[in-house]
FILO-877613 format. One record per residue (C-alpha): residue number from 1; z, y, x negated. Coordinates in Angstrom, 1 decimal. Example, Ala and Ser with C-alpha at 12.3 -4.5 7.8 and 13.67 -1.06 7.14 Angstrom:
residues 2
{k=1	w=7.8	v=-4.5	u=-12.3};
{k=2	w=7.1	v=-1.1	u=-13.7};
***
This chain:
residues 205
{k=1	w=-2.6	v=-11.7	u=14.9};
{k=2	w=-0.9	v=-9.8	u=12.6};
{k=3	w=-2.3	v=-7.3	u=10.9};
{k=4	w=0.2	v=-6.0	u=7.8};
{k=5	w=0.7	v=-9.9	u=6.2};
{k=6	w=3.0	v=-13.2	u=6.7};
{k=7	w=6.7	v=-12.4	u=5.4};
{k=8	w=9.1	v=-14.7	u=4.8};
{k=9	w=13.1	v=-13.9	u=5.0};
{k=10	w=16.0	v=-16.0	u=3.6};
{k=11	w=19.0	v=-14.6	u=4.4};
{k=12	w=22.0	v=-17.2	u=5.7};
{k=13	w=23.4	v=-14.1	u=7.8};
{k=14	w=22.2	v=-14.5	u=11.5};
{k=15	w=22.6	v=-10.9	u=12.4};
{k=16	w=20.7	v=-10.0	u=9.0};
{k=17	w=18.1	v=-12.0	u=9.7};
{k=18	w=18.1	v=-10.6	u=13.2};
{k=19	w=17.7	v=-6.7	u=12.0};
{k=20	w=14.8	v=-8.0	u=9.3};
{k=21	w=12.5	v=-9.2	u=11.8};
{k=22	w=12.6	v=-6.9	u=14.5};
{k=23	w=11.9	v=-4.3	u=11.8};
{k=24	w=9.1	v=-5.8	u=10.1};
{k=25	w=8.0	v=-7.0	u=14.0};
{k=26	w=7.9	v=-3.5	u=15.0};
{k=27	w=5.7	v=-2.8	u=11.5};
{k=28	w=3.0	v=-5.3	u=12.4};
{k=29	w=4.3	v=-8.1	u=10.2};
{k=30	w=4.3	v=-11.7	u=11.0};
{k=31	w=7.7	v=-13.1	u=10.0};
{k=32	w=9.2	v=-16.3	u=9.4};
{k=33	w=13.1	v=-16.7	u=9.1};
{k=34	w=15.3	v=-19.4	u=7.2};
{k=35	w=18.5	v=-20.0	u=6.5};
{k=36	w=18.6	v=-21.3	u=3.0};
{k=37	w=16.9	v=-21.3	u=0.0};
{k=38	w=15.9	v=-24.5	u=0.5};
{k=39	w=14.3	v=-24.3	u=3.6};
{k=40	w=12.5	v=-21.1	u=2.3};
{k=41	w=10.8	v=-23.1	u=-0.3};
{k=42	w=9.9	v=-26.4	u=1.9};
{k=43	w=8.2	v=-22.8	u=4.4};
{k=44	w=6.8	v=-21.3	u=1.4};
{k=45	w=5.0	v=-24.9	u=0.3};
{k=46	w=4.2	v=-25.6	u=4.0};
{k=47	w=1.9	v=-21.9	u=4.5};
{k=48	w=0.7	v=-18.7	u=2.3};
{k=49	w=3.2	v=-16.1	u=2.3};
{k=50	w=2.3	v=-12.8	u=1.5};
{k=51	w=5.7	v=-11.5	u=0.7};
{k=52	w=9.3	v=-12.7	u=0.9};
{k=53	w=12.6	v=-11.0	u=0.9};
{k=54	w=15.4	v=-13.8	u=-0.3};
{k=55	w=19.0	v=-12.6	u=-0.1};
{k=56	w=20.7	v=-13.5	u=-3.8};
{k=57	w=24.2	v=-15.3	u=-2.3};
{k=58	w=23.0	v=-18.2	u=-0.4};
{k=59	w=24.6	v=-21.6	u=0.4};
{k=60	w=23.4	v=-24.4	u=-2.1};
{k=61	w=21.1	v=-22.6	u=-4.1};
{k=62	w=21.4	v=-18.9	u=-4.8};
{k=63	w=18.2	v=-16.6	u=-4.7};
{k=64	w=18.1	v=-16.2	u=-8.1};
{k=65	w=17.5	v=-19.9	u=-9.0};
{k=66	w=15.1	v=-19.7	u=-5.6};
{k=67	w=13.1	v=-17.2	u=-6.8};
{k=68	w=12.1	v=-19.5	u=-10.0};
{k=69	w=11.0	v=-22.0	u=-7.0};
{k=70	w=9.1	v=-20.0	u=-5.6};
{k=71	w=6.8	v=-18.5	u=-8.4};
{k=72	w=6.3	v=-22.0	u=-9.5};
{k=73	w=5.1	v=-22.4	u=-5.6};
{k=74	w=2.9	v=-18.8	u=-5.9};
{k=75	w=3.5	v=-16.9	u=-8.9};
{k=76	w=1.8	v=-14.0	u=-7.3};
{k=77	w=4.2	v=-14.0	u=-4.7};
{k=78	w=6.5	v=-10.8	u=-4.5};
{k=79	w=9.7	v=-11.3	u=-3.9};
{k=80	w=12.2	v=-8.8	u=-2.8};
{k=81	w=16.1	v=-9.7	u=-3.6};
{k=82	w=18.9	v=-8.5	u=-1.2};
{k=83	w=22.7	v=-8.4	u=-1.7};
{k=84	w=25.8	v=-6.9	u=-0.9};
{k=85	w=27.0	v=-7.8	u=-3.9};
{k=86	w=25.1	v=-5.5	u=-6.3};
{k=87	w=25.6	v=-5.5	u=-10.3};
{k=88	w=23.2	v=-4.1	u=-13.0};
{k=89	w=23.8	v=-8.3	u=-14.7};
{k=90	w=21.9	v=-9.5	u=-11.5};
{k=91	w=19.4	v=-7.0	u=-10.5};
{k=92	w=18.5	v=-7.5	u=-14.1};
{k=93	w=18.3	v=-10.8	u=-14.4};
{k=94	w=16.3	v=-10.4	u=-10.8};
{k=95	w=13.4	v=-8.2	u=-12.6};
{k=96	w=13.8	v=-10.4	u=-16.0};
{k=97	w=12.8	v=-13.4	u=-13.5};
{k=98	w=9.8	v=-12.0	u=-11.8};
{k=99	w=11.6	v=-10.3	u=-8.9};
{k=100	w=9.3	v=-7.2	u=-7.2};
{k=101	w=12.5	v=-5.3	u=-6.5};
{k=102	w=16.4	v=-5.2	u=-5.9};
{k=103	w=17.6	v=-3.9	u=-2.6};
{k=104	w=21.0	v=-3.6	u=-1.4};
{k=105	w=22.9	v=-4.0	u=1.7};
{k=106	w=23.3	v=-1.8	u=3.6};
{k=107	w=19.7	v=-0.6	u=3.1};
{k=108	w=18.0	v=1.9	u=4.7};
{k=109	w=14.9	v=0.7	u=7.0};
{k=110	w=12.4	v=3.1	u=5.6};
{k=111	w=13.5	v=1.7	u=2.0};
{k=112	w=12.5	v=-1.7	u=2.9};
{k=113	w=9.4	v=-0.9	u=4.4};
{k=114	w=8.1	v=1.0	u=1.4};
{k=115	w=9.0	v=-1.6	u=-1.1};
{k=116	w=7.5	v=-4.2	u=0.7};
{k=117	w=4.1	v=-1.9	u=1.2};
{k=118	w=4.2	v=-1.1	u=-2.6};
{k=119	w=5.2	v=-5.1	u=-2.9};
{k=120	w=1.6	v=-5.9	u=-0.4};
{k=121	w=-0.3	v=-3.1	u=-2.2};
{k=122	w=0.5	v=-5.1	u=-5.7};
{k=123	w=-0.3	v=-8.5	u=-5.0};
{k=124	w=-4.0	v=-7.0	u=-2.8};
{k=125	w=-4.6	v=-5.3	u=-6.7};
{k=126	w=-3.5	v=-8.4	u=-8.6};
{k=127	w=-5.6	v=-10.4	u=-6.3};
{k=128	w=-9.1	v=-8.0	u=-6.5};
{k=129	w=-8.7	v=-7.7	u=-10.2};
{k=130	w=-8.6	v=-11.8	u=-10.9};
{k=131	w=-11.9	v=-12.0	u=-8.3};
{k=132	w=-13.3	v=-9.4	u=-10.4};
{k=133	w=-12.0	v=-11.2	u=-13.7};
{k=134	w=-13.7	v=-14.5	u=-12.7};
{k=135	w=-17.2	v=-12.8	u=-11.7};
{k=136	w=-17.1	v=-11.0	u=-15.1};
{k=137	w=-16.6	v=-14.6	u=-16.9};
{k=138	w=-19.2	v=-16.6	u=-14.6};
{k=139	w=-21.7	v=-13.5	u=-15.8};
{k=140	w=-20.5	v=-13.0	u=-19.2};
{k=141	w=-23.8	v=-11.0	u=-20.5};
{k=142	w=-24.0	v=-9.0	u=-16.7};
{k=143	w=-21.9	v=-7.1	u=-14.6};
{k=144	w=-24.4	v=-5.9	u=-11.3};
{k=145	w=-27.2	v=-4.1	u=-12.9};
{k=146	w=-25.8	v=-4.1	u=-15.8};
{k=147	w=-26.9	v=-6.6	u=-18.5};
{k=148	w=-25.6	v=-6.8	u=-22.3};
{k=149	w=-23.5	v=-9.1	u=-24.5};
{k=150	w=-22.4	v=-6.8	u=-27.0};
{k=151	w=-18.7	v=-5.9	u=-27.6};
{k=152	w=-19.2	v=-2.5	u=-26.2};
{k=153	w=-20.6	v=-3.7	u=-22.8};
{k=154	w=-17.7	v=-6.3	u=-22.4};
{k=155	w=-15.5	v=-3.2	u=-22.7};
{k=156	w=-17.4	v=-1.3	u=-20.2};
{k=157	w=-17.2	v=-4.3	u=-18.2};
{k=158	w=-13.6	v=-4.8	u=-18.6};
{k=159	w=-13.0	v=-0.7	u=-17.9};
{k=160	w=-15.0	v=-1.6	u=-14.7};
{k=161	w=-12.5	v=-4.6	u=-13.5};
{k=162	w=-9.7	v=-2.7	u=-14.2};
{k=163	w=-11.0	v=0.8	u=-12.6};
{k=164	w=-12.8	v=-0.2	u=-9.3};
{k=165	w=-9.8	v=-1.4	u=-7.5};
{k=166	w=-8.1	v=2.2	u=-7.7};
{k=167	w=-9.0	v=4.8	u=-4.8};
{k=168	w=-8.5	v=7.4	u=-7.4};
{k=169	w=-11.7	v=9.5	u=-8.5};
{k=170	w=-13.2	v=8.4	u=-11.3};
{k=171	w=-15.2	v=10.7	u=-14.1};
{k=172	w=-18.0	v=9.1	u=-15.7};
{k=173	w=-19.2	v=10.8	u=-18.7};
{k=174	w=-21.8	v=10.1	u=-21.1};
{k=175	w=-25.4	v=11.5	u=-22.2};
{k=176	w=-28.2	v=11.3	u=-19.8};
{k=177	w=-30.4	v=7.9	u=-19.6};
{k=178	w=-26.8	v=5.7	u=-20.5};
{k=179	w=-26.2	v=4.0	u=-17.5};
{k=180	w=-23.7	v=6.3	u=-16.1};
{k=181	w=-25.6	v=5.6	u=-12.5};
{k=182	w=-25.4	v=1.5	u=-12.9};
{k=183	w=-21.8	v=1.8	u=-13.9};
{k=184	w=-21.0	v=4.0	u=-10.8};
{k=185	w=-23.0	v=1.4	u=-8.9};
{k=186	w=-20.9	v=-1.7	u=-10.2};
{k=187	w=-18.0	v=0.3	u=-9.4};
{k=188	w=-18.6	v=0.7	u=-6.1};
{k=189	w=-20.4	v=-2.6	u=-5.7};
{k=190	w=-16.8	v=-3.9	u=-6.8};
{k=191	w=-14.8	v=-1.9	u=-4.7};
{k=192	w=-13.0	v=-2.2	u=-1.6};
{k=193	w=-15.4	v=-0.3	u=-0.3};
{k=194	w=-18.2	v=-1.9	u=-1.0};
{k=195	w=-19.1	v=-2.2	u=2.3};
{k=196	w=-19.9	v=1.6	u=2.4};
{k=197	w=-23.0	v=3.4	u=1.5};
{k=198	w=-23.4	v=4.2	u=-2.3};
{k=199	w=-24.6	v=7.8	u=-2.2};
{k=200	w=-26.5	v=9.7	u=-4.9};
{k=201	w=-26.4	v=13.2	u=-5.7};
{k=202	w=-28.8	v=14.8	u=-7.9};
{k=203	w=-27.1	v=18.4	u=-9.4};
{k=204	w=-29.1	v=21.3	u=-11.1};
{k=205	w=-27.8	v=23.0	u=-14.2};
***
């Protein structure tokens, strides 16, 4: 099984296909291949993709128009244009339309494979923060230990959503006996890392 995420590539070139999925093959990716944009959308309604990299001239419909199919399919979905055709107008219009990024032919491999990790690395945050959204709203007055139903809690609660999916370090401030303890507890208890041991350290003056 594949270990990186399910990418899907529509490109009507055979050998472009051809270089696309032994590179993202070689990365650990599971890849699925078509030929139109049409036959990308009847893959994308068919099975969860967690990326797709749609080239912009196509026959029938062109990516640009495909890419409004597919975020009515997943609007999460990133999707990565390609073209040998490049103009500021499309790769524009591209980001205007929801498009994670423009890339174009002939690309670079490494370029690929870091837009389509930053791409991944998106849709995991996008994905943690709604989870986190819909916990807050079926426990509007708590969050973990936390309980309260004032304004200022739902904006501790919010600052909690939005900060435990980062891997940054986070500085919690605030006079002794506030809480800062519970909110580092829902932060972790939120995390990716919840799965870890939440460890306390006591320090002197």
């Amino acid at each position: 099984m594949n270990r990186n995420g399910t990418v899907l590539v529509v490109d009507d070139e055979e050998i472009m296909r051809e270089i696309l999925e032994a590179l993202l093959t070689r990365e650990d990716y599971d890849v699925r291949l078509a030929t139109t944009a049409q036959e990308g959308l009847d893959l994308a309604r068919s099975m969860p993709f967690d990326a797709a990299i749609v080239d912009v001239m196509l026959p029938g419909m062109d990516g640009i128009t495909a890419l409004d199919e597919f975020k009515k399919i997943d609007d999460d979905l990133p999707v990565l244009m390609i073209t040998a055709f490049a103009s500021v107008e499309n790769a524009i219009a591209a980001m205007k339309r929801g498009a994670f990024d423009y890339i174009t032919k002939p690309f670079k491999n490494d370029e690929v494979l870091v837009v389509l990790r930053n791409a991944l690395a998106q849709r995991r945050l996008v994905a943690e923060n709604r989870a986190l959204r819909q916990n807050l709203q079926a426990h509007a007055n708590h969050f973990g230990d936390i309980i309260g139903k004032s304004s200022r809690m739902r904006q501790v609660f919010d600052l909690i959503i939005q900060a435990a999916p980062s891997r940054t370090t986070i500085l919690i401030a605030g006079e002794s006996g506030t809480g800062k303890e519970l909110v580092a507890r829902s932060l972790h208890q939120n995390s990716s890392r919840s799965d870890r041991a939440f460890i306390t350290v006591n320090s002197g003056n």
